[in-house]
N, C-alpha and C positions, 0 to 999 in steps of 0.2 A: 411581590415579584411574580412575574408569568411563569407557570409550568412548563417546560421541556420535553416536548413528545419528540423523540429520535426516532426514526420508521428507517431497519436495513434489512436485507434479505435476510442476514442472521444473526443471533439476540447470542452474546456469550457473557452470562451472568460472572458475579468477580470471581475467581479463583485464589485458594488458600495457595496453592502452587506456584504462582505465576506463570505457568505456561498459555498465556494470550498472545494473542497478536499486538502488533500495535497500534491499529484502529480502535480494538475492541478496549483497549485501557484509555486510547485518547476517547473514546464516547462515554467510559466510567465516568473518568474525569470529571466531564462536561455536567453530567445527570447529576454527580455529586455536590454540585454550584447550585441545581437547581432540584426544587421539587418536582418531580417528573416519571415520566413513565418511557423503558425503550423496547418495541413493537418491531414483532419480524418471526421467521419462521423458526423452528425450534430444532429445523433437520430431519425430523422423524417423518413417516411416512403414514396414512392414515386410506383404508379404503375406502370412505366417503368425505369429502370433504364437507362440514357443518359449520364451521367459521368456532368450532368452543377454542375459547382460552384459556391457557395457565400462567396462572399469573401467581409469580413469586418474588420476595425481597429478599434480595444480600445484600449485607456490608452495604447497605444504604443506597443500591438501586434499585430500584421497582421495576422488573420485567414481564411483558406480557405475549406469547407466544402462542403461533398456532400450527398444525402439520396441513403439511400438501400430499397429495394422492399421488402415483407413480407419473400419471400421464403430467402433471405440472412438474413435477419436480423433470424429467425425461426434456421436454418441453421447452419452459422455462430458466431450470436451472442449466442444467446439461447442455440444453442446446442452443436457445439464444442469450445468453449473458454468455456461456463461456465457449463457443463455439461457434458465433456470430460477433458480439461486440467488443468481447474481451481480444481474440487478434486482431482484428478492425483495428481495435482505438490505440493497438499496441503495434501498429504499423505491418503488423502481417498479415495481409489482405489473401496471401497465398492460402492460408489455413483457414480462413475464414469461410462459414457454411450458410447458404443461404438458403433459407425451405420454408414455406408459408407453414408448415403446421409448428415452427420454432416462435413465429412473429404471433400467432394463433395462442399461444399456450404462455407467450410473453405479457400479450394484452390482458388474457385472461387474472392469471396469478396477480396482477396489479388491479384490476378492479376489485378480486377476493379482497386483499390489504385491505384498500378503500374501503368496502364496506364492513369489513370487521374492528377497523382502525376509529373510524369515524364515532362511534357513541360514546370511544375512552375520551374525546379530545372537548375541550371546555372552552367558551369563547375566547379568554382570554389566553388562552396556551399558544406557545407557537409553536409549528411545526419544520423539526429539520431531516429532511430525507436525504438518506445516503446512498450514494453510487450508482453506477451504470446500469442494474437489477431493479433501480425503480425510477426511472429514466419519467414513465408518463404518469406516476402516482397523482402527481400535483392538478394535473387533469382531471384526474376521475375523484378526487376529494372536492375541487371545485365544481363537477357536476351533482356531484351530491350535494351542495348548500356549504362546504366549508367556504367560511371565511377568513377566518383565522390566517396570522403573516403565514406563512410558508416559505424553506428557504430549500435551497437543494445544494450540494455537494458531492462533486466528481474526483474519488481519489484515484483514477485513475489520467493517463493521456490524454488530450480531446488532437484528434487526428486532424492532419490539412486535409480541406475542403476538398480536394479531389481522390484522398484517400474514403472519406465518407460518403461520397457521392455512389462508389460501388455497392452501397446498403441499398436496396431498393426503396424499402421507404424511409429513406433519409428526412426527408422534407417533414413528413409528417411526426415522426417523431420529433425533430428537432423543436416543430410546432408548440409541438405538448409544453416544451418547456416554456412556454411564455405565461405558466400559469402560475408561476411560482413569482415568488417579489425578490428575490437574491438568488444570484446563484454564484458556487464556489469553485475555484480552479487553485492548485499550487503554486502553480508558474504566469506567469506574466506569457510567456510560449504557448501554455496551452489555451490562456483566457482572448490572446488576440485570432488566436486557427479558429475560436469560436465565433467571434464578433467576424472574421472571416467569412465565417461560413452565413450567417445567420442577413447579415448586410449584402452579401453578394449570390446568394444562391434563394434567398427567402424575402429579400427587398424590403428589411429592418432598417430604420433610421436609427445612425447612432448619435443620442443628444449629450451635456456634460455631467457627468458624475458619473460615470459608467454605464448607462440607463441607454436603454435597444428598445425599440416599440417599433411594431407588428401591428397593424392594423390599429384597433383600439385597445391594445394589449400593450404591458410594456415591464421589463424586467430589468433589475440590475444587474450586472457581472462583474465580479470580483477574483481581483487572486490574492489568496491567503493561507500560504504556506503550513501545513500541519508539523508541530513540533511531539517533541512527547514530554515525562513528567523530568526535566533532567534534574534537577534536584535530588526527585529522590531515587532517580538512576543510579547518580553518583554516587549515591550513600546507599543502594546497594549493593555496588560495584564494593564498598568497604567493608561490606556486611557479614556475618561468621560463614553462610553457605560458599558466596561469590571469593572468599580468601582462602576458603578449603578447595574450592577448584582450584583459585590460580595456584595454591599452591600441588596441587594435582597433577597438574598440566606443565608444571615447571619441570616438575620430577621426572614427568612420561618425555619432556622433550632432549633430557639429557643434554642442556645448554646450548641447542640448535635453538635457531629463530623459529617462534612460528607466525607462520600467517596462515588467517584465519578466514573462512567465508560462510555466512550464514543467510539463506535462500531459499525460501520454499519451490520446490520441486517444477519448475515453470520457464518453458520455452522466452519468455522475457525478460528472464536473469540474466543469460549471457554464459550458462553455467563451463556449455560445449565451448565456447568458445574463451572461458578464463582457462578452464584445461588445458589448450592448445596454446595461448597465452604463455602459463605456464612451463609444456612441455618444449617450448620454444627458447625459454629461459636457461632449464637446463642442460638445452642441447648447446647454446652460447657460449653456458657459463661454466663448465665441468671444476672450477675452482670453488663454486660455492656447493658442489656437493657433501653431504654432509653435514654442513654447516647450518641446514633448515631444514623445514616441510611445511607443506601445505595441509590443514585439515577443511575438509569441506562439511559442513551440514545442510543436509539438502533434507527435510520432512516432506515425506510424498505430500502431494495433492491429485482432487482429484482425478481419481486412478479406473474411474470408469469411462475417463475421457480418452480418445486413443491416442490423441498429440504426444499425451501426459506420459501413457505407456511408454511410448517410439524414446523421449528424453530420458526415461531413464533406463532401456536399454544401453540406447547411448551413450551414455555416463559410465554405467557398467564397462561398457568396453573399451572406453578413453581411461580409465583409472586404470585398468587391469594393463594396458598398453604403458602407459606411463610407468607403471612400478615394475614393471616387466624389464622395459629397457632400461631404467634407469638405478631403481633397489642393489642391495648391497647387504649382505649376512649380517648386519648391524645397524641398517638404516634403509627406512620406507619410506621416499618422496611425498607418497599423496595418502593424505588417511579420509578416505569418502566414509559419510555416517549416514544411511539414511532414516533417520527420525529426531522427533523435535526433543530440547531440555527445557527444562521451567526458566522464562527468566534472569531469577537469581543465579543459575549455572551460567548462563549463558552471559551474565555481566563478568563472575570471573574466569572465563575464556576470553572473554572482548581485550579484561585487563593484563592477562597473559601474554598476550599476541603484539608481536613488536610491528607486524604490519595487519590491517584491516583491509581486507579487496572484496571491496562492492562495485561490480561491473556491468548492471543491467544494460541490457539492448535498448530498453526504452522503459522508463518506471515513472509514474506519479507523482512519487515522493522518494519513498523509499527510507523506512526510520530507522534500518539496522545500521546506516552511516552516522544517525545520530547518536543511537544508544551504544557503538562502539567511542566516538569522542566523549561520550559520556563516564565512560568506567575508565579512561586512561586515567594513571596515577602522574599527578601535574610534574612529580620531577623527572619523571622518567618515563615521558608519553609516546606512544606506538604512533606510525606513520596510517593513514588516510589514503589509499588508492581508491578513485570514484569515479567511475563513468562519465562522462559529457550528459548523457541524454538522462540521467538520474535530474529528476524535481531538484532532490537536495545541493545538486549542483549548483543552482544559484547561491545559496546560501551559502554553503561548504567554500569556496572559493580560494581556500586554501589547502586545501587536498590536491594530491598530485590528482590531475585531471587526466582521464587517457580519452581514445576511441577503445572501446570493445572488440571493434571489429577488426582493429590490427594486432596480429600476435604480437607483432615487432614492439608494440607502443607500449603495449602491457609487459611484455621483457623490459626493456629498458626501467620503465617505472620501476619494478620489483628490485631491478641493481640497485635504482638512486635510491627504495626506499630502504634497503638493506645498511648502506656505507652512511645514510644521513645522521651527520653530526646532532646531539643531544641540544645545543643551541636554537638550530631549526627548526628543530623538532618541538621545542617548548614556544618556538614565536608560533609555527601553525597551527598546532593546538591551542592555545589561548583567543588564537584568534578565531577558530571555530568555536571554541568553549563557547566564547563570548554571547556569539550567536543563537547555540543551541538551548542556552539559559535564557537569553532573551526573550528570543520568539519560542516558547515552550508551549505547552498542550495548552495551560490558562490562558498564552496570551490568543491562542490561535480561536480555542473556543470565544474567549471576551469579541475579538475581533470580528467573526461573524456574528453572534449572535446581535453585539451592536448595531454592526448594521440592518439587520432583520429588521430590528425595534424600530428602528429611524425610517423604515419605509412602512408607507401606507399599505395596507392588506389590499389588493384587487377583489374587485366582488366578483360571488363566484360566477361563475358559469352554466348559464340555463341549460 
């Protein structure tokens, strides 16, 4: 069997905690099917940069990591991934910064990877590079003599063709990607805005089987939905930590509903606007006071960015407004938390919460919609409120569906998810169950990786 080089900006080794993302455990996953190695920065900060690795094994991944110097990390991280491409691709083009020494420090930090990545990787390995952070790796490994398949995955949006075009150098990055032999999208939505763009702004032929070729270049594109482990979500979700929460959490709510929302700290959530959602609900509904609350967990992100800062002033002062008007000597509408729990807490709060509200403005995927259907107890399963423009929306299709953007639509949701009959309630969850065990983390990795193998490696690039 082929080795598995994963190449992402950041390497999060297993945790005895569970406090990961769920990228970082769908890539465990993946490395744990294979022999392999997963490559990326390690966060830390170094004043020269030398390309040394550390390279260590847990729980049966082999991680190899390296530090970037302030001006790459400033650059690089800070400034073009997430202050250039990250609102770009998340349709906020208002927020978006454009500055040659971001695009400078971007190119840079991806040829470092290359060359430091390149002497782990062995003919027969193949290469899957992750996200928007390493957008033109596959370029600069093929300028270096890789051969090796190469596949790329975008969990994030990929933006309409006229929202991309405000990049200055759209074209040429876009370019880059024709180095790779697969590339991965969630949604069917975001794999056509590509073939979109790539056809009509780059003069790509598109032939059958997904396959785009560029000159004498040619790449497949796929959508391949990321799942996570639900299996053993679910038995999590049963497990002594996750039953001591819910039983926790039962006790704090004092027979009030709760609905729950767990988001890291990011203008893309929708955070401002489920509050307002929210505080719209209450103002409607003065009969269901009492009768619930909202707790929100929002784990800062980065916080040297100043979008990051402004939302969680924001929040501050939408929560403090909300409980203001609305609290009561005996009861607190909104309880905001802002820091992350392992996990296992975090399955029995999913299983506590008689509604789940994941409301993104615009998300990739988004796996907290999943790992919440995952921890509901089947006789007695919590209500699914989920975004339109959420990835998991396609799949989820049984989750009351809102707009984000309308308070009005997120009110109404919250009554119907409130009064919904136990009947309902167990035909939509099964119905998503069905799904989320289906297409799971194994079937999402088997699914790319197969196709990887099934394409021929392009040579590289003189």
């Amino acid at each position: 069997m082929s080795r598995l080089i994963v190449i992402s900006n950041r390497v999060s080794a297993p945790s005895t905690n569970g406090a990961q993302g769920g990228l970082a455990v769908a890539l465990q996953a993946a490395l744990r099917e294979y022999r392999g190695i997963w490559f990326g920065w390690s966060g830390e900060r170094t004043d020269e940069f030398t390309g040394a690795l550390n390279v260590q094994r847990t729980e049966g991944v082999t991680t190899a990591t390296i530090d970037l110097e302030d001006q790459d990390i400033e650059e690089y991280y800070n400034g073009y991934a997430n202050r250039t491409l990250w609102p770009l691709f998340h349709y906020r083009v208002d927020l978006a910064e454009y500055e040659r020494g971001f695009a400078g420090g971007y190119q840079r930090v991806n040829e470092r990877f290359a060359e430091t990545v390149l002497p782990l990787i062995e003919p027969d390995d193949i290469v899957w590079v992750q996200d928007y952070h390493l957008v033109p790796l596959g370029q600069e490994l093929r300028r270096r003599g890789c051969a090796n398949r190469l596949g790329f995955f975008l969990h994030i949006p990929w933006p309409p063709r006229r929202l991309l075009n405000t990049l200055p150098e759209a074209e040429t990055l876009v370019q880059t990607m024709f180095a790779y032999d697969l590339i991965g999208f969630h949604t069917q939505e975001w794999l056509q805005a590509f073939i979109d763009f790539v056809v009509n702004d780059l003069g790509a032929v598109e032939e059958e089987g997904g396959v785009l070729r560029l000159g004498d270049r040619s790449v497949r594109a796929i959508a391949c939905p990321i799942g996570i482990e639900a299996r053993e979500f679910a038995e999590m979700a049963r497990g002594p930590v996750a039953q001591a929460t819910c039983v926790q959490m039962k006790e704090s709510a004092n027979e009030r509903a709760m609905i729950v929302g767990v988001d890291r700290l990011d203008y893309s959530k929708g955070l401002e606007e489920r509050f307002l959602g929210y505080e719209r609900f209450l103002d409607d509904h003065p009969e269901v006071h009492k009768r619930l609350f909202l707790l929100q967990i929002a784990p800062p992100s980065r916080g040297s960015v100043e979008t990051y800062q402004k939302i969680r002033t924001s929040l501050e002062g939408l929560s403090g407004r909300i409980n203001g008007a609305f609290a009561d000597l005996d009861w607190v509408p909104l309880r905001y938390v802002n820091h992350g729990y392992p996990r296992d807490v975090l399955a029995g709060v999913y299983r506590s919460a008689q509604i789940g509200l994941v409301t993104p403005m615009r998300d990739g995927m988004n796996l907290v919609a999943k790992e919440y259907v995952a921890a509901q107890d089947p006789e007695n399963p919590g209500v699914l409120i989920l975004s339109r423009f959420a990835g998991a929306a396609e799949q989820l299709a049984d989750a009351l569906l809102v707009n984000p953007h309308s308070a009005e639509e997120l009110a109404d949701a919250l009554l119907r998810a409130l009064h919904m009959k136990l009947d309902e309630r167990k035909r939509r969850w099964r119905a998503m169950m069905d799904v989320v065990e289906r297409e799971d983390v194994l079937w999402w990795r088997q699914s790319f990786t197969d196709a990887l193998l099934e394409a021929a490696p392009e040579a590289a690039i003189a």
